[in-house]
Every structure is written in C-alpha cells, then in structure tokens.
C-alpha positions, 0 to 999 in steps of 0.5 A, spaced: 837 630 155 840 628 149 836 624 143 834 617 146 838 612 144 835 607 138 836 602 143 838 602 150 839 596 155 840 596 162 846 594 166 847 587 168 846 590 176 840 594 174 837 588 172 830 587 177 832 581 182 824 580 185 818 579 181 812 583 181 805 580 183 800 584 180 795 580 184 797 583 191 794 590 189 789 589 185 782 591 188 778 584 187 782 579 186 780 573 181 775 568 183 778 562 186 779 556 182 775 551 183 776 543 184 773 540 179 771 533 184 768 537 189 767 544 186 770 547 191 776 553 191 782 549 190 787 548 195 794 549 195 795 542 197 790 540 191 795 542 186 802 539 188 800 532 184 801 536 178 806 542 179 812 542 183 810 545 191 813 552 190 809 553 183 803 552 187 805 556 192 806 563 187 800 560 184 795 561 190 799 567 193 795 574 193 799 578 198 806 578 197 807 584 193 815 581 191 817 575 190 826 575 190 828 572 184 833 566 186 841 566 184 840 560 180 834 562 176 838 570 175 844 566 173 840 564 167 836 570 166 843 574 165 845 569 160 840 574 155 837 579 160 836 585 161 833 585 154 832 592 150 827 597 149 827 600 143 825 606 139 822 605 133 824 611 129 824 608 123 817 606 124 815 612 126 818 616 120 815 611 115 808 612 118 809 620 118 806 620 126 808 624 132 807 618 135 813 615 139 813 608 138 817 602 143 818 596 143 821 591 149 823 585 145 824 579 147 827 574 141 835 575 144 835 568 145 834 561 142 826 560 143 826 567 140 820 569 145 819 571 152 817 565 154 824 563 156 823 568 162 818 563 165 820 556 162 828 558 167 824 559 173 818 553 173 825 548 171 829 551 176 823 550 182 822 542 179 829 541 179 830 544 186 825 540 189 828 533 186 823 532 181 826 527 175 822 528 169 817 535 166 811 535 160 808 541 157 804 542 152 806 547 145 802 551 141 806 555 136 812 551 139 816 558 143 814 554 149 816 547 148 822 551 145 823 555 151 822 549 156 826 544 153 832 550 153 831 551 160 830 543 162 838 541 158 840 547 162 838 543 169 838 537 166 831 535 166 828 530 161 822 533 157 816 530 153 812 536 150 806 535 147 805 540 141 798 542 137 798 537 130 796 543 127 803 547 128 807 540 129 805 539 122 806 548 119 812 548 124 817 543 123 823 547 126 821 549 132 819 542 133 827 540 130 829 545 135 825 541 141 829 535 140 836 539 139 835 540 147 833 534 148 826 534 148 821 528 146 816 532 142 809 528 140 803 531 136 797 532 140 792 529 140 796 522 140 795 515 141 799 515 147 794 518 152 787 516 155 785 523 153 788 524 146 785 517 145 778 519 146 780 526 143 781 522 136 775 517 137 770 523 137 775 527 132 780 523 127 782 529 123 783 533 129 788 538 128 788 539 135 788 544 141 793 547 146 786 546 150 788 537 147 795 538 148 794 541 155 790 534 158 795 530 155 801 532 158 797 533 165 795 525 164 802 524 163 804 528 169 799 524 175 800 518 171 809 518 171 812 517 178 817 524 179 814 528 173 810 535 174 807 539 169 808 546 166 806 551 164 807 556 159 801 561 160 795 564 163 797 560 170 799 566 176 805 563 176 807 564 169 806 572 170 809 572 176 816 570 172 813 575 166 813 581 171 821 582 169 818 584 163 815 591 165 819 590 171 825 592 165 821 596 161 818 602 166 826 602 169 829 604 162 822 608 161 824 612 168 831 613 166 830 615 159 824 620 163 819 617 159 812 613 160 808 610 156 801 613 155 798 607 152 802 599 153 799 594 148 800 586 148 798 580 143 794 577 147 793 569 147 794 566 154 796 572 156 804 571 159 807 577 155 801 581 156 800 581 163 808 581 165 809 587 160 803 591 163 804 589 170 808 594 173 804 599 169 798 596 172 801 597 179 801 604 178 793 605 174 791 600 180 794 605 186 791 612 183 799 614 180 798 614 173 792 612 168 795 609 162 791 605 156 792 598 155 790 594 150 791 587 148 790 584 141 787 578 140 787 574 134 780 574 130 780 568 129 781 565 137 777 571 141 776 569 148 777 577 150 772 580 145 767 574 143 767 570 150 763 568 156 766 571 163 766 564 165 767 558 170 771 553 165 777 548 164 783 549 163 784 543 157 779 540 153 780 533 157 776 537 163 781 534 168 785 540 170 782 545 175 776 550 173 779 557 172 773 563 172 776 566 165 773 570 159 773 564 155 771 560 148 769 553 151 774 548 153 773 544 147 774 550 142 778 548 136 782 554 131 781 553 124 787 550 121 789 556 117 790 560 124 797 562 122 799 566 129 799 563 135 795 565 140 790 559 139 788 558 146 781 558 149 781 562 154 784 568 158 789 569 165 784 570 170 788 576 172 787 579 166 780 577 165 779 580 172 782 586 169 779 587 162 772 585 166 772 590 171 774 596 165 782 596 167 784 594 160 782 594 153 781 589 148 781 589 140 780 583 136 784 584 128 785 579 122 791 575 120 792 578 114 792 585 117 797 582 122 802 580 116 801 586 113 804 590 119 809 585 121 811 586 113 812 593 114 815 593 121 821 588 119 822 592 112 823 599 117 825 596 123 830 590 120 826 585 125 823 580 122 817 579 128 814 573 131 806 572 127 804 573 135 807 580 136 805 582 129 798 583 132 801 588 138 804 591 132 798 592 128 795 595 133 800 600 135 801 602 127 793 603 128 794 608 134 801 611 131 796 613 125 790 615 130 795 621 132 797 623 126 789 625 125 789 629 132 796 631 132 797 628 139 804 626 141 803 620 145 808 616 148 806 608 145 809 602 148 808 594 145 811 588 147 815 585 142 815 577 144 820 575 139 822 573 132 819 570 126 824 566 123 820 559 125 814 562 121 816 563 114 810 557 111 806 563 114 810 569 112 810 566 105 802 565 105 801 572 105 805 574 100 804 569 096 796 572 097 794 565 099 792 567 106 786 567 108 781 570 114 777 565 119 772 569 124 768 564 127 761 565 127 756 567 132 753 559 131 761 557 132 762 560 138 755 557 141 758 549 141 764 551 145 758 556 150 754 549 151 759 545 153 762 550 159 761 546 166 755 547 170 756 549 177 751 548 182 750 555 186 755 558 182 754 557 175 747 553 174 
C-alpha cells in the first residue's frame, strides 16, 4: 500500500448504522444498579420517572450485542460523521519515535467534542416519545453544548445546570448553550431543594458534576413531560459512543493496520469507552489482546485513588446507587482543575473492565497535561481540548518508551475535541500561573466515609 494518508475518512455509506454494546460480550457484567429506597436491582421500570422509556431500555439491556441506529439519529450523525483518523507524523517526527501515532478526533462540530454522538441520540428518543422538555447537568460545558445542539435541532426546550467552578472559568461555552436555545443555571443554585441544602452547608461551593447532576434530576421528577439526560458513565451513553471505535477499527482495517495500544482521557468515561469498545470486543473474545490505558486527572482519580464501591450518582443521593470506582459522591475538584474530567466516579462497565485487569489506568498532572497539549497543537496544528490533552500526554509518554526499545508499536487515542472555549486555562499555563492539586490520602477519606452503606452488600 502506498503511505498512509495524513487524514483518511470513511465514505458516508461506510458509516456504521448499528452501535456495539460492549455489555453483551464481557465475561462478568457489572453489578446491578441498585434502588436507593429499597436497595434492591433496579428495574427497567424504576428508571422511566427520570429517563425516557427507550434509554432505560439500552440501559438494563446486556445481551443485544448491536443496537440499528435509527434514520432520524443517522440524519444527524451525517451532518459531521464519519469523523477522521489521523496519523500524527508530524508529532511523530518531532518526538524522533518508531512509534506510530493516531488519533480519531471529534471536535468537527459546534461543541468540539464527542458528546454530540450521544446528545443526537438521547434527544431523538425524548422527542419520539412525546416528551416536552430535557435537563442535564454540565461540567466543563461540551455536554451542555452538545445537548443544546442536538435539542434546537429536535426543537426540545433545555434547561442545563453547569458547575459554577466552569460556569465562572467558561463563559463562552456558556454563550454558546444559550445560542441553541438553552436555559444555563450555575450549580449549586437556589432554584432546586438539592442545591439549596448543597449551599446551606457550603455557600462558597464551586460545585460538582455529582451537584449539578441532583439538581437537574430534581428538575426532571418535579416537571411534567421532562426527562433527564445524561452525558456519560450511564450504559446508554457508551452505547451511542461505540461508533467512535466502531469508526476507528474500520478505517484501521482498511488501512491494514491495528492498534497495539488504544488510550483514552478518562473523567465519566463516554470517550473512553466508545473509542475502546470494539477493541475490547476483540481482547474479551480471545482475537487480539491490545493494551488499554485510560488517563485520568491527578487531581480527580477515581480509577487510580478510588474505592471499587457501591454509591450515588450525585451529590444530593437521589439518583440510583451504581457499583463504580468511585471518590464519594460528595467529592469536590479543586477550583484550579482546569480540564474537565471532574466527576466523581467511573462508568461501571469500565470499572468492571479495569477491575477485572482488561484495562490500565494512569493519573498525570495538569501541568504536564498542557505541556503536551502545547506540543501537539504546535506539530499537529490542533489546538485540543484540556480533557483530550490528557490522552496525549500518555500517548507521547508511550511514543517515548518506544524510542528507548526501538519498538514500533501502533498507538491509537481519542482526540475529544478542540481547546478553543479553554484559552483562560491555556493562558494560565503559559503564563506559569498554573498550579497542580493532588488531593491528599486524608482528601480522598471525607469522600470514602460518606459512601452508602448497604445491608448485605456493602456494610
């Protein structure tokens, strides 16, 4: 073959038009989630007050290994899909590895991020159910931005609870929600029972995604025709992300190529787990046995600090109780955490995986994350998102290992998505006014104390 292509696209018609569920080929499934009145596994039923009937139904479902995208979500999807694999040889050049390097990158839309992929899909099934209103929370505002898109294009009202910390450091992203349409309300707010308690016990709260995840379900269960979304973690939401892989392996297959390493930023877990899913697939049935390596923040380390536990999804404990690697629902980011990837706990799916030794997993410090993002847009003439920037970090860290054993491996990351809502932070670090936060052995204990206890299961 002649030299791969800087970037190579699928056609429109090699688009996938199913998603993969990773759930129906996993040797263990994750634990159940439970009912937080009854303790109990959740049911299907259980969780129609606060997501449409469809979304629970993708949620609970282990066995159907591929899901047909509809018509309607694909109409969407091809506005800016397929997206592109690129080979990064200018990062590679500049760093003097054998290493290959790509990347599939998902900021060719409005919200520069993956999230879109989902958003599309979660809008599509509300609005086909007759549903008359969403809300969702927001963290560093890609998922607020993505959903607001998606809802203008369904003609879905919006209401999206974002993280004061990022409400206050990202003000565009903000500007950008309110183009499509979208309410945007800082979290904790007054508007809610939740973020009322929230601020009664901490005024100056910078918030969580764990906050503004109670207050939009509150919202939901109390407002007649809404339903709450999701942007990650959830079953769903890498479900709709598998088109990511489903994408990338594709164009690796054509290209007649394959990953020997597959790395993903790592903060809910929806980027990670669609770009690995199909991967995975192939590690889980015995066909190949790539690495996989998701990079976290050090200052949020759910994966690599965490307890492998039962707990709630939001900091108001109203949500049902998911068995994740988790920090405690009541876990707060520092205020200077500049890069996403600020929730407390992990998709049980790749809890599970990480757990049961299918998957790697590294925590690196912001500076160090801006110092690669740096590099890369200066080679690659990207300029990526700080949440991506961590996935780079460790696929320069692994390119560099090869250039010391003269190995050639193959590495494939997930680009999310573009910087270009987070020059406050990218200023910070060039201006050598950002600083590293790693909680403390005794930070991280507050959070374990609070996690549920359990008769029977978790005492």
């Amino acid at each position: 073959m002649s030299k791969i292509p800087y970037r190579f696209f699928l056609t429109e018609d090699q688009m996938p038009t199913q998603w993969y569920n990773l759930r129906a080929d996993m040797k263990e499934l994750p634990d159940p989630m439970l009912n937080p009145q009854t303790g109990k596994p959740a049911t299907e039923e259980d969780l129609y007050p606060v997501f449409c009937k469809e979304l629970a139904h993708q949620e609970m479902d282990n066995t159907t290994r591929y899901v047909d995208i509809p018509e309607g979500i694909l109409e969407m999807y091809r506005i800016y899909r397929p997206s592109p694999l690129i080979r990064a040889y200018n990062l590679e050049k500049e760093l003097g590895t054998p290493a290959k390097i790509y990347y599939k990158f998902e900021g060719n839309n409005t919200s520069g991020s993956h999230k879109l992929n989902s958003a599309i899909a979660q809008a599509y099934y509300a609005k086909e159910q007759g549903l008359t209103s969403l809300t969702t929370e927001t963290g560093a505002g890609q998922w607020g931005t993505a959903l607001a898109e998606a809802c203008a294009y369904y003609h879905i009202p919006l209401t999206v609870y974002m993280v004061k910390g990022s409400y206050n450091q990202k003000p565009f992203r903000k500007a950008i929600i309110q183009t499509f349409g979208g309410e945007v309300i800082p979290s904790p707010s007054n508007t809610t029972a939740a973020g009322r308690a929230i601020l009664a016990q901490n005024p100056d709260t910078t918030g969580s995604l764990g906050c503004a995840i109670s207050e939009a379900v509150e919202k939901a269960v109390t407002t007649e025709g809404c339903r709450y979304v999701l942007g990650s973690v959830l079953n769903q939401v890498l479900l709709h992300q598998s088109i990511i892989g489903l994408e990338a392996k594709k164009a690796m297959e054509i290209l007649d190529e394959y990953p020997d390493i597959v790395i993903g930023c790592a903060g809910g877990g929806s980027n990670l787990g669609g770009l690995i899913a199909p991967f995975m697939q192939d590690k889980l049935l015995g066909k190949a046995n790539p690495r996989f390596i998701a990079v976290e923040p050090a200052s949020c380390p759910s994966l690599t600090r965490g307890k492998y536990a039962y707990d709630f999804c939001d900091t108001g404990k109203i949500t049902p109780m998911a068995r994740m690697y988790t920090l405690g629902c009541g876990f707060i980011p520092s205020p200077n955490h500049a890069g996403g990837l600020r929730y407390h706990g992990m998709s049980p799916i790749l809890s599970k995986l990480y757990h049961d030794g299918y998957m790697e997993a590294v925590s690196v410090e912001q500076t160090r994350v801006f110092e690669a993002a740096t590099l890369f847009a200066r080679v690659e003439t990207i300029l990526p998102a700080p949440e991506s920037s961590h996935a780079i970090r460790a696929a320069i860290d692994e390119a560099l290992k090869c250039k010391e054993t003269g190995e050639a491996k193959t590495i494939l990351f997930g680009l999310t998505g573009t910087g270009y809502f987070d020059m406050t932070a990218y200023e910070s670090f060039r201006e050598g006014t950002m600083s590293d936060y790693i909680p403390t052995d005794e930070d991280l204990q507050r959070g374990f104390d609070g996690l549920p206890k359990i008769p029977g299961i978790q005492e």
